[in-house]
VOMISE-255018 format. One record per residue: x, y, z of N, C-alpha, C, O in turn; residue in three letters. Coordinates in nm, 3 decimals, decimal comma. Layout:
! VOMISE-255018
PT     n.u     n.v     n.w    ca.u    ca.v    ca.w     c.u     c.v     c.w     o.u     o.v     o.w res
PT       X       Y       Z       X       Y       Z       X       Y       Z       X       Y       Z ALA
...
END
This chain:
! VOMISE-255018
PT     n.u     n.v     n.w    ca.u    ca.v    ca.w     c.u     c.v     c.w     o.u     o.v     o.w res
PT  -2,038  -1,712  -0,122  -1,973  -1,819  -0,050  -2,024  -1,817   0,094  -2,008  -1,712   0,156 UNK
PT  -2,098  -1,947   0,170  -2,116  -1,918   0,291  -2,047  -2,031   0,362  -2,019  -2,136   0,305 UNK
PT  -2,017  -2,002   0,509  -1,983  -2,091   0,574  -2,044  -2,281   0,575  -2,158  -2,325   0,563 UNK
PT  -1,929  -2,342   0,593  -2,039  -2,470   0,609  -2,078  -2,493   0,781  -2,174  -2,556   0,826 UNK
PT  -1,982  -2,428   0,848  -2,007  -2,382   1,005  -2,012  -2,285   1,034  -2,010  -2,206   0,940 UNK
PT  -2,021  -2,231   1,162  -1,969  -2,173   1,277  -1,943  -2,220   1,356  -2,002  -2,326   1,379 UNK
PT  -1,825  -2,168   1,460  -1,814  -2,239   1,623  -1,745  -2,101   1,653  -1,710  -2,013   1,574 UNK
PT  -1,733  -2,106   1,792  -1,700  -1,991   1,891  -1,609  -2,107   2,022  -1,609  -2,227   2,049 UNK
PT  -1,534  -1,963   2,079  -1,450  -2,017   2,145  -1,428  -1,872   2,256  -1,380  -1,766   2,217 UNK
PT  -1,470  -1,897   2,388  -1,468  -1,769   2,491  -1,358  -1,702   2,448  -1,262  -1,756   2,393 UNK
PT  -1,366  -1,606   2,467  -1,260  -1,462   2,435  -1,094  -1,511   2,582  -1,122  -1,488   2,699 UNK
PT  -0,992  -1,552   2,561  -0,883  -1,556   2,644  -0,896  -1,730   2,703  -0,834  -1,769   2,802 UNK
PT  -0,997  -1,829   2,612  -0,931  -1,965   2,681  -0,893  -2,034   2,570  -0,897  -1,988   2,456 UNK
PT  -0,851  -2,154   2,603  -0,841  -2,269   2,531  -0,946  -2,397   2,496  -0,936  -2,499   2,429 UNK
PT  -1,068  -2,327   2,589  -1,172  -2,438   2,547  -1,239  -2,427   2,421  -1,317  -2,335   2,397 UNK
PT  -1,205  -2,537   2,323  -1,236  -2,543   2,214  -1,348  -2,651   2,195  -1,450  -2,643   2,126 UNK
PT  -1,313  -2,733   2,260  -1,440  -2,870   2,236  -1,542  -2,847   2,151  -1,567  -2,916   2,052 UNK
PT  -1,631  -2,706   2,206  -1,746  -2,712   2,162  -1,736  -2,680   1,948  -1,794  -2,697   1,841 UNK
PT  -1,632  -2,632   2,005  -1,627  -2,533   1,841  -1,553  -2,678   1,757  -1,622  -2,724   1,666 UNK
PT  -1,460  -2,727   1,776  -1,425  -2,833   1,741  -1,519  -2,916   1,649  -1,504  -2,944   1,530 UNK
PT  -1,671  -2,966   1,774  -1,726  -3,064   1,771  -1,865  -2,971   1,612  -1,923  -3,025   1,518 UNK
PT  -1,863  -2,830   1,658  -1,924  -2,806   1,551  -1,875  -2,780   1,434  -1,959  -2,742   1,352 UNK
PT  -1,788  -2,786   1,403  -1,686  -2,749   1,275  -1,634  -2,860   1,212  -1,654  -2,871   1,092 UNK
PT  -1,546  -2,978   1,291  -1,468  -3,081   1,216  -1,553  -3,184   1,140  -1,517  -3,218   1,027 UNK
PT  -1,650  -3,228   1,188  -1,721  -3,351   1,160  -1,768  -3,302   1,002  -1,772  -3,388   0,914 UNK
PT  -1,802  -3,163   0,969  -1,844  -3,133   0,887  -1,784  -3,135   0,706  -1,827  -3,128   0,591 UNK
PT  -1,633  -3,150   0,797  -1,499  -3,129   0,730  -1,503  -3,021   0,583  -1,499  -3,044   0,462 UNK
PT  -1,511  -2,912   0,657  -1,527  -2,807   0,548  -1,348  -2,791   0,461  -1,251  -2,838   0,519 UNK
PT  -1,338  -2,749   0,380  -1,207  -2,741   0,264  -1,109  -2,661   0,386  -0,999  -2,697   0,428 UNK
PT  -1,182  -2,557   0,420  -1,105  -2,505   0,530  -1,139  -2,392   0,638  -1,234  -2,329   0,589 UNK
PT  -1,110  -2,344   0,746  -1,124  -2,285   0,854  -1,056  -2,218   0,893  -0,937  -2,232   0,923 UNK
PT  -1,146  -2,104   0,901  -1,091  -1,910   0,902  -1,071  -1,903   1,031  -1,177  -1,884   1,091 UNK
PT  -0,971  -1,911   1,104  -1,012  -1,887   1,236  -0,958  -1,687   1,290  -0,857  -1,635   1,243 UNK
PT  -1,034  -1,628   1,371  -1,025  -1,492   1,411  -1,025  -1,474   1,573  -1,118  -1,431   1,641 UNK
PT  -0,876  -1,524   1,624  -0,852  -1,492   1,738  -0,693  -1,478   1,778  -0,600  -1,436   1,709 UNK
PT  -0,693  -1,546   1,961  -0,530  -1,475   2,005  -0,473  -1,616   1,951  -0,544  -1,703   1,902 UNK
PT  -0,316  -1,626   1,970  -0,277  -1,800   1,930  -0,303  -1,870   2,002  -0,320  -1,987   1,967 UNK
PT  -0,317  -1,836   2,117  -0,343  -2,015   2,221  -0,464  -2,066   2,139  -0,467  -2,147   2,046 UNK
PT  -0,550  -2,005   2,190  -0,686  -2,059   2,106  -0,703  -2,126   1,972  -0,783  -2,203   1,919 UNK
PT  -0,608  -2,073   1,943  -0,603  -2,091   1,773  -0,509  -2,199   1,738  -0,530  -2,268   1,638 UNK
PT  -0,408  -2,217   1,812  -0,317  -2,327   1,857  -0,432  -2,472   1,903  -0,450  -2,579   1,845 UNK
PT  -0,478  -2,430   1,999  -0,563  -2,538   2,062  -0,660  -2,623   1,978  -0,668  -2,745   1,967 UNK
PT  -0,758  -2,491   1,902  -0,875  -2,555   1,812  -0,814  -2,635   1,707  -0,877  -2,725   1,651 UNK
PT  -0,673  -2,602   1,672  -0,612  -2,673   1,571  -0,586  -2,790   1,629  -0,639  -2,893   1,589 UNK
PT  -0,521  -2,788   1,707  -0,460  -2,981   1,784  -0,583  -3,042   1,754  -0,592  -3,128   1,666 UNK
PT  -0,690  -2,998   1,830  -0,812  -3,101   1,883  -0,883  -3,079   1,747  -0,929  -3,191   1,725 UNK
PT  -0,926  -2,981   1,622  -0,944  -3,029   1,519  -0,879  -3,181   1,433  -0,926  -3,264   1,356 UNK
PT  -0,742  -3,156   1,500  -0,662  -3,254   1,384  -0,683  -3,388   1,478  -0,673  -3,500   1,427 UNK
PT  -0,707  -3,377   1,587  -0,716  -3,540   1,666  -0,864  -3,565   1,639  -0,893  -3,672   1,694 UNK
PT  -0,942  -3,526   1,593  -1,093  -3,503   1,561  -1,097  -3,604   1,393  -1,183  -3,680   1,349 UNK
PT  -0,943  -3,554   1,329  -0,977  -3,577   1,164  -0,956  -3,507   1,134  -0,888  -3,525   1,033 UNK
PT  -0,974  -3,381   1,162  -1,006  -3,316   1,027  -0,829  -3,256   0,974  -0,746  -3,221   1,058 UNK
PT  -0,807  -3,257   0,856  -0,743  -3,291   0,729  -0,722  -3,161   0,677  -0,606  -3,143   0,640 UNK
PT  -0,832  -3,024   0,656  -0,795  -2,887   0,591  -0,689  -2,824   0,625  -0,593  -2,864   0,691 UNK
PT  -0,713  -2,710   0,569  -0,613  -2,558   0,569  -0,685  -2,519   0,663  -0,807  -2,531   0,664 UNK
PT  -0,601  -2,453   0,779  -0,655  -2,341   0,843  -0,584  -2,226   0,815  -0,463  -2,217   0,793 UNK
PT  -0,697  -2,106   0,818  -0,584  -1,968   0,782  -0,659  -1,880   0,896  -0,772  -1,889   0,945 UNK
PT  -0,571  -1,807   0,915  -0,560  -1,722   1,030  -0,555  -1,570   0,989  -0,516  -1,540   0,877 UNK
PT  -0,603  -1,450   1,104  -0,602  -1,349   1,035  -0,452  -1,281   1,110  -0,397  -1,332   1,207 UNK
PT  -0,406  -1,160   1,040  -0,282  -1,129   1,088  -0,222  -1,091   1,265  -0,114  -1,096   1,323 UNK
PT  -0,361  -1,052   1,299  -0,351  -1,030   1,481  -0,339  -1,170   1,529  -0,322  -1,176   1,651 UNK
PT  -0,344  -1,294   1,463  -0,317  -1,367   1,541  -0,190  -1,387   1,651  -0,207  -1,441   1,760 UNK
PT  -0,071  -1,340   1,610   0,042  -1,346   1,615   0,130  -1,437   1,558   0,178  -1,509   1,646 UNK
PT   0,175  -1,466   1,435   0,268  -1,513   1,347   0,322  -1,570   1,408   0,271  -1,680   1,430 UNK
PT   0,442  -1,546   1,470   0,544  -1,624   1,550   0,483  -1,681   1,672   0,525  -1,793   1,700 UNK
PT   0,390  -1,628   1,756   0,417  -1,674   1,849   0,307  -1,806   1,855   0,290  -1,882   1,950 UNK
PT   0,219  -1,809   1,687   0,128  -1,961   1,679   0,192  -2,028   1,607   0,135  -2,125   1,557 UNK
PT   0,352  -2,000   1,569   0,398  -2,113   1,501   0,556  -2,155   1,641   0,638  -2,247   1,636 UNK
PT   0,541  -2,059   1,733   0,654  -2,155   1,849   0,543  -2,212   1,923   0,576  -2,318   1,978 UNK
PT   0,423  -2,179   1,943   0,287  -2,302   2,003   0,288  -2,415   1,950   0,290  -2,524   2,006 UNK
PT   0,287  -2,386   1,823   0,280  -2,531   1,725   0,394  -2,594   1,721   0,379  -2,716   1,736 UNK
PT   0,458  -2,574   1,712   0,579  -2,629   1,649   0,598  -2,721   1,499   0,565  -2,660   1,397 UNK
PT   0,638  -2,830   1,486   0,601  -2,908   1,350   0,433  -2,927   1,381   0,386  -3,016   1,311 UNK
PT   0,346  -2,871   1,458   0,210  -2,917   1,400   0,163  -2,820   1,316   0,072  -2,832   1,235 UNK
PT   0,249  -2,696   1,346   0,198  -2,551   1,265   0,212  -2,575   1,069   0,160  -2,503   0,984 UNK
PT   0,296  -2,693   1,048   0,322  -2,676   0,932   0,172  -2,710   0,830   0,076  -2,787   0,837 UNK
PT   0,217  -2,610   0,740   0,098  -2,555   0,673  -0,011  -2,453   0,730  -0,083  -2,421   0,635 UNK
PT  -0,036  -2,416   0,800  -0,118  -2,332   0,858  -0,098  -2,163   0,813  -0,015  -2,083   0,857 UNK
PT  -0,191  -2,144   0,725  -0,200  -1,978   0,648  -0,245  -1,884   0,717  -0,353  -1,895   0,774 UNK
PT  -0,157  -1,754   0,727  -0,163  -1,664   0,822  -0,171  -1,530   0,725  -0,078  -1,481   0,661 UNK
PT  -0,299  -1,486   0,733  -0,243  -1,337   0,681  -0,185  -1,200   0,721  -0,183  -1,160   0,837 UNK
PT  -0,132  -1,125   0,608  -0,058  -1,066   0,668  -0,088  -0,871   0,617  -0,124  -0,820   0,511 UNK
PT  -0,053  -0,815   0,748  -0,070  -0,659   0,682   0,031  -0,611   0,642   0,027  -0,521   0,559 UNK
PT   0,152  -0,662   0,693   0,356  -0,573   0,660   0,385  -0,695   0,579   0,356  -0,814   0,569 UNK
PT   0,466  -0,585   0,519   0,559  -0,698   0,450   0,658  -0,765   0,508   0,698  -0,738   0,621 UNK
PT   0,709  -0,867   0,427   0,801  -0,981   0,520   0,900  -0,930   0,556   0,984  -0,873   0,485 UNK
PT   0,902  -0,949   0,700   1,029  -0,889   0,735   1,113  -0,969   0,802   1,150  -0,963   0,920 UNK
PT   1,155  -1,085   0,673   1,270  -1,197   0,697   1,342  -1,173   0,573   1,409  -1,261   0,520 UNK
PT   1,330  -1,058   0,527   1,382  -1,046   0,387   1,465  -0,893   0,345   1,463  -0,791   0,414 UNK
PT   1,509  -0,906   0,266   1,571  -0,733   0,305   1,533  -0,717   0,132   1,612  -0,647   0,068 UNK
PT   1,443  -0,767   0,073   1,406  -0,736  -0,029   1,350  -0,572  -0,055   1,375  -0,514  -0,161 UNK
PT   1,281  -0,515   0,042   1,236  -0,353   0,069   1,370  -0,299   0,134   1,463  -0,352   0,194 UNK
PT   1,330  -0,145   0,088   1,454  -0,082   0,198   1,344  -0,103   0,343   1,392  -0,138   0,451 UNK
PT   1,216  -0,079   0,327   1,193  -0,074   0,469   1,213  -0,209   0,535   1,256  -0,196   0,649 UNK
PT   1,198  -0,317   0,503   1,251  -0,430   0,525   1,403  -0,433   0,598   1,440  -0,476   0,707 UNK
PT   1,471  -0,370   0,490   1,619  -0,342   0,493   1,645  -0,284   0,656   1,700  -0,339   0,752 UNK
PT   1,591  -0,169   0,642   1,600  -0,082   0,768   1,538  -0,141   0,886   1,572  -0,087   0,991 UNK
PT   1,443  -0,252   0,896   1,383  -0,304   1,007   1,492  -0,408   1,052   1,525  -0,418   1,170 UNK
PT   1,542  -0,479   0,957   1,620  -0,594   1,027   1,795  -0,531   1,063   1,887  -0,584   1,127 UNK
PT   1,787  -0,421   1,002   1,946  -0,364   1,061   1,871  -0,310   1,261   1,926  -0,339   1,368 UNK
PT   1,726  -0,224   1,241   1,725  -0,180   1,360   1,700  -0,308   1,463   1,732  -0,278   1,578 UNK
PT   1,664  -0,405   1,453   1,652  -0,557   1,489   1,768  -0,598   1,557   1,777  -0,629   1,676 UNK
PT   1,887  -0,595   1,441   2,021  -0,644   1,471   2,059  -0,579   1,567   2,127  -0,644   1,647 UNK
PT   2,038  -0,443   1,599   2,087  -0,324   1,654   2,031  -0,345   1,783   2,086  -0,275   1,868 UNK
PT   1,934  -0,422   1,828   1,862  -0,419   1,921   1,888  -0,510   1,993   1,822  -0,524   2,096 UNK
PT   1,989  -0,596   1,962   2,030  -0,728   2,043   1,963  -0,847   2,005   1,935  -0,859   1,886 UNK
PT   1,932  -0,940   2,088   1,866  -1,053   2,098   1,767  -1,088   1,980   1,754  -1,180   1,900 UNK
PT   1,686  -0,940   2,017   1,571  -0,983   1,917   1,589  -1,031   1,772   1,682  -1,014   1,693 UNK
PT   1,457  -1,106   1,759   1,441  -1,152   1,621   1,328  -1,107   1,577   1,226  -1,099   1,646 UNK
PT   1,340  -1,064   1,426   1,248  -1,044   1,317   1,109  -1,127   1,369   1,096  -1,244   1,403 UNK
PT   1,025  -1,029   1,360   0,882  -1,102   1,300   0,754  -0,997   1,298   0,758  -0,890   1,357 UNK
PT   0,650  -1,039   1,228   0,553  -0,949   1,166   0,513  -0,860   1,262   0,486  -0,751   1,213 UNK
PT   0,494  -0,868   1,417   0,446  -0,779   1,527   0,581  -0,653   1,506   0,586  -0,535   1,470 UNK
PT   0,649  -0,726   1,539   0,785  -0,617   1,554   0,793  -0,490   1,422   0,823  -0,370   1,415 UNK
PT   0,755  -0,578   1,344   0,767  -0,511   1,177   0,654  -0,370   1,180   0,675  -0,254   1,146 UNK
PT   0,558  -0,420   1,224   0,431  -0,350   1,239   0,446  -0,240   1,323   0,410  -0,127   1,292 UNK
PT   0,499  -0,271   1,428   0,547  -0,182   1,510   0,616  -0,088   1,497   0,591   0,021   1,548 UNK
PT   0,759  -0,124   1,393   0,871  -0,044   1,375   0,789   0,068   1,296   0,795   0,187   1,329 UNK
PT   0,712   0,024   1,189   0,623   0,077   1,053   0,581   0,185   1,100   0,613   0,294   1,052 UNK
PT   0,475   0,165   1,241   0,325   0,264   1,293   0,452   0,374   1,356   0,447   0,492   1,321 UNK
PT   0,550   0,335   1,437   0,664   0,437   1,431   0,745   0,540   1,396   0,802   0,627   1,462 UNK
PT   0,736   0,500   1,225   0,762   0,582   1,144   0,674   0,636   1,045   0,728   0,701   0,955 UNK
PT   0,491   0,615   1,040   0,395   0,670   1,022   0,378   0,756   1,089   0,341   0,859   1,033 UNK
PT   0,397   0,762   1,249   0,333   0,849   1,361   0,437   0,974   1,408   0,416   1,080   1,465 UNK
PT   0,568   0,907   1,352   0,656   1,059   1,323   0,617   1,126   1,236   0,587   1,243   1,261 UNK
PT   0,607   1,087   1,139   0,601   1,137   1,037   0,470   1,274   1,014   0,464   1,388   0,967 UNK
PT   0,376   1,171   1,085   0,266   1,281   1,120   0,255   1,410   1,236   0,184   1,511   1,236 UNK
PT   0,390   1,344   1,365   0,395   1,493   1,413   0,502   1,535   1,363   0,582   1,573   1,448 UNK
PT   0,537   1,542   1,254   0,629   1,618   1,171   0,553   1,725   1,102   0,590   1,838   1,073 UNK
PT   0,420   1,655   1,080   0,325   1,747   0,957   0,261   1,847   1,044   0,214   1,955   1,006 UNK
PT   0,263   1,784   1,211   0,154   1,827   1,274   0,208   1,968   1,314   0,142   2,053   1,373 UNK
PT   0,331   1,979   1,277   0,388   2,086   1,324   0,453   2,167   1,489   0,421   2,086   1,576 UNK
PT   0,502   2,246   1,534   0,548   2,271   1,662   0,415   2,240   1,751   0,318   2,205   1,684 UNK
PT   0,400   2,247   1,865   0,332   2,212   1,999   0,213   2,197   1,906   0,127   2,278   1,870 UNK
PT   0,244   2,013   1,865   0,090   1,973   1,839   0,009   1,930   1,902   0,027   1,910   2,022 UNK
PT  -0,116   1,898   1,837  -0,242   1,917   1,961  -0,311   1,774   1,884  -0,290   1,735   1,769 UNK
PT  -0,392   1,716   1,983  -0,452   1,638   1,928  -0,524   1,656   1,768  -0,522   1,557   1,696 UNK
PT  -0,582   1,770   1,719  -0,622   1,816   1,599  -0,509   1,811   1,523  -0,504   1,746   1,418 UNK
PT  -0,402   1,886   1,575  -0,250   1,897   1,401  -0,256   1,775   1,418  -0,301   1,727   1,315 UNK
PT  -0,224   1,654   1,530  -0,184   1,527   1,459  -0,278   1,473   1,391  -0,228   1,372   1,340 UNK
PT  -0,382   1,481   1,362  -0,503   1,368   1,347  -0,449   1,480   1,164  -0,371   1,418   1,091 UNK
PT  -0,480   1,575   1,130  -0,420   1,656   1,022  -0,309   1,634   0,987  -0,297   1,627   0,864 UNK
PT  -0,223   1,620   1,044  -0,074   1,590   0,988  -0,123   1,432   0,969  -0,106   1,406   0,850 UNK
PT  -0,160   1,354   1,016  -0,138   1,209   0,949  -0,231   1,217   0,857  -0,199   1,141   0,766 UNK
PT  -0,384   1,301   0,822  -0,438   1,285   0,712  -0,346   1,377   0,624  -0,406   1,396   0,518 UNK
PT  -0,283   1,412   0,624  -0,192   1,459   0,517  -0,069   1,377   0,468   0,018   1,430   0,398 UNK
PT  -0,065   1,248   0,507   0,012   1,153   0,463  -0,050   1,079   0,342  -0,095   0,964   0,348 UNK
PT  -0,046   1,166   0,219  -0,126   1,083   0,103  -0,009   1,022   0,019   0,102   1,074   0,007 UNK
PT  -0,056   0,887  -0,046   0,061   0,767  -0,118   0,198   0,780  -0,100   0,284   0,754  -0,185 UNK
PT   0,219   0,825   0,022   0,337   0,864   0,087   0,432   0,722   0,059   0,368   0,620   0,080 UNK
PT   0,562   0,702   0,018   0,632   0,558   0,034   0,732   0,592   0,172   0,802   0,688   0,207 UNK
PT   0,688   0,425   0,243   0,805   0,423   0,324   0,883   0,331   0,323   0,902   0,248   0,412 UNK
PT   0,971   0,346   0,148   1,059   0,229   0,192   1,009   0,077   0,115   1,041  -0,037   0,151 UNK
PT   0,926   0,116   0,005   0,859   0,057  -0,024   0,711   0,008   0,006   0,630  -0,036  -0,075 UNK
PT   0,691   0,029   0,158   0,559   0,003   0,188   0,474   0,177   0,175   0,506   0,284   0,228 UNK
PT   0,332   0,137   0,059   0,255   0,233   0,086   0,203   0,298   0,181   0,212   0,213   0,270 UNK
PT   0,156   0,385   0,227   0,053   0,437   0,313  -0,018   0,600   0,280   0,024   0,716   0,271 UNK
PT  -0,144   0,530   0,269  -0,214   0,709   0,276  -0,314   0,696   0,324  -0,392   0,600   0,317 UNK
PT  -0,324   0,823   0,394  -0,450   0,847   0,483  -0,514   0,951   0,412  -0,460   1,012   0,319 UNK
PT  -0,676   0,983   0,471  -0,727   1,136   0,443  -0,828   1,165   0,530  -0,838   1,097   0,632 UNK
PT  -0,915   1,264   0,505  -1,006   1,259   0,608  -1,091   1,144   0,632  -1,101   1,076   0,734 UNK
PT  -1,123   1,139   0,573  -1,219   1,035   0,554  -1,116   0,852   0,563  -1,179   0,746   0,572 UNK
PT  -1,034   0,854   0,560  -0,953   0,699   0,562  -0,885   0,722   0,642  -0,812   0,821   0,641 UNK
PT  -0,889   0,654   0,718  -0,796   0,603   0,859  -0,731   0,471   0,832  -0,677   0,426   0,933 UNK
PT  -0,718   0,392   0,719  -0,713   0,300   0,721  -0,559   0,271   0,676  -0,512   0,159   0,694 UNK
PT  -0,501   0,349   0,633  -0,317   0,371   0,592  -0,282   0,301   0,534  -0,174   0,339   0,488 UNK
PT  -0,320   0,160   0,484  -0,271   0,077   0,348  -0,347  -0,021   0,368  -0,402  -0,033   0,478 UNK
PT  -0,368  -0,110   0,268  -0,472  -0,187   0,168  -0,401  -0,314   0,164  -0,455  -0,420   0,133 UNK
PT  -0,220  -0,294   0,210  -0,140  -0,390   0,207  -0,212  -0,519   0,190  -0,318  -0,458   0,178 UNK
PT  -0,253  -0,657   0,177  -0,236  -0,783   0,205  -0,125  -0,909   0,158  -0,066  -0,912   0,050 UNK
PT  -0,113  -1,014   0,270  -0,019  -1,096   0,179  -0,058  -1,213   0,267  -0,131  -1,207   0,366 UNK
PT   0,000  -1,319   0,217  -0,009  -1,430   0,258   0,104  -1,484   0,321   0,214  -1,461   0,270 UNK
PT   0,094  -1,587   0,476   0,236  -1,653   0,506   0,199  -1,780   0,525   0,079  -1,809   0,523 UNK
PT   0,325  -1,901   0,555   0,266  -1,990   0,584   0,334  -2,010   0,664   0,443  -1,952   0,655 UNK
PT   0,313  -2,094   0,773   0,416  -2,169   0,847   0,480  -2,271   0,833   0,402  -2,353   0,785 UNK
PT   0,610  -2,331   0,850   0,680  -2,461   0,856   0,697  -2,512   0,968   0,701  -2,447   1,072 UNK
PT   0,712  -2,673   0,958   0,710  -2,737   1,034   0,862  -2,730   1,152   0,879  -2,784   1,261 UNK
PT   0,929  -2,663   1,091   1,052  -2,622   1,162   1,053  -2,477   1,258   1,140  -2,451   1,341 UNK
PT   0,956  -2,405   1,229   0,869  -2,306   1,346   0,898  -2,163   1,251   0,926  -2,065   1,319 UNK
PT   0,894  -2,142   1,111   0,929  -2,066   1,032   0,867  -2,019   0,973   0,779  -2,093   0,929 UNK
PT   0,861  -1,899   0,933   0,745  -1,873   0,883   0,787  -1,818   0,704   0,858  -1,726   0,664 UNK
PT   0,734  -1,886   0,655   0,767  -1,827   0,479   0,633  -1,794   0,368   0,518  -1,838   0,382 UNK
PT   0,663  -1,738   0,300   0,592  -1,664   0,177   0,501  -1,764   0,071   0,443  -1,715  -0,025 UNK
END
């Protein structure tokens, strides 16, 4: 499968024009985009005042929530992938346990950064748990490769020497036009 474009867009703006002008006219099925949300917010408006009509999907660093309160009803439909599981759902206990510590936290609301966060939290205890009394940069990097198909809660994770990579997780979200993000 190869691209029917490329376009680029400077690292921290909103100038899209150029990428726009090389991508829409072409009107490919759809467009991967790999950046922060403004940008990704932006290339979308001026794609869609351009024509163009596809799916855009996004990778999970984009930030979930914060390219669907950019968008607002323009975000609807726009595919975002994802590394945690949904954590608008208390379907997992770890799920479970993220939106009680959420509630617990005041104001805040659920969403995939936060989730991610809470997660690497309780990976990175977990590893100076393994790493043992006055650990050192070496026990931890050992104690977390000793986190093999470990469950937390439903979400996998294992590391080893050789994998740094702690789960394989993927999923898909989409956004709604009401600034929501669903499965």
């Amino acid at each position: 499968l190869a691209p029917v474009a490329l376009g680029t867009v400077e690292r921290n703006t909103v100038n899209v024009a150029q990428a726009v002008n090389d991508i829409a006219p072409l009107m490919p099925d759809a467009v991967v985009q790999i950046s922060a949300y403004k940008s990704c917010a932006a290339f979308i408006r001026e794609a869609r005042k351009a024509g163009y009509g596809g799916t855009f999907f996004n990778v999970s660093f984009v930030g979930t929530q914060a390219l669907a309160d950019e968008l607002g009803k323009e975000g609807r439909g726009i595919m975002v992938s994802q590394v945690m599981p949904f954590p608008f759902s208390t379907t997992t206990t770890i799920s479970r346990e993220y939106i009680d510590a959420v509630k617990k936290a005041g104001d805040a609301q659920p969403n995939y950064s936060s989730m991610e966060g809470y997660l690497a939290a309780k990976v990175f205890t977990e590893g100076l748990k393994r790493a043992g009394r006055g650990p050192s940069r070496e026990a931890l990097v050992t104690g977390l490769e000793s986190i093999q198909k470990t469950d937390f809660g439903g979400f996998s994770v294992e590391f080893g020497p050789r994998d740094h990579v702690a789960s394989r997780f993927v999923d898909l979200s989409m956004l709604t036009e009401d600034g929501k993000v669903r499965r």
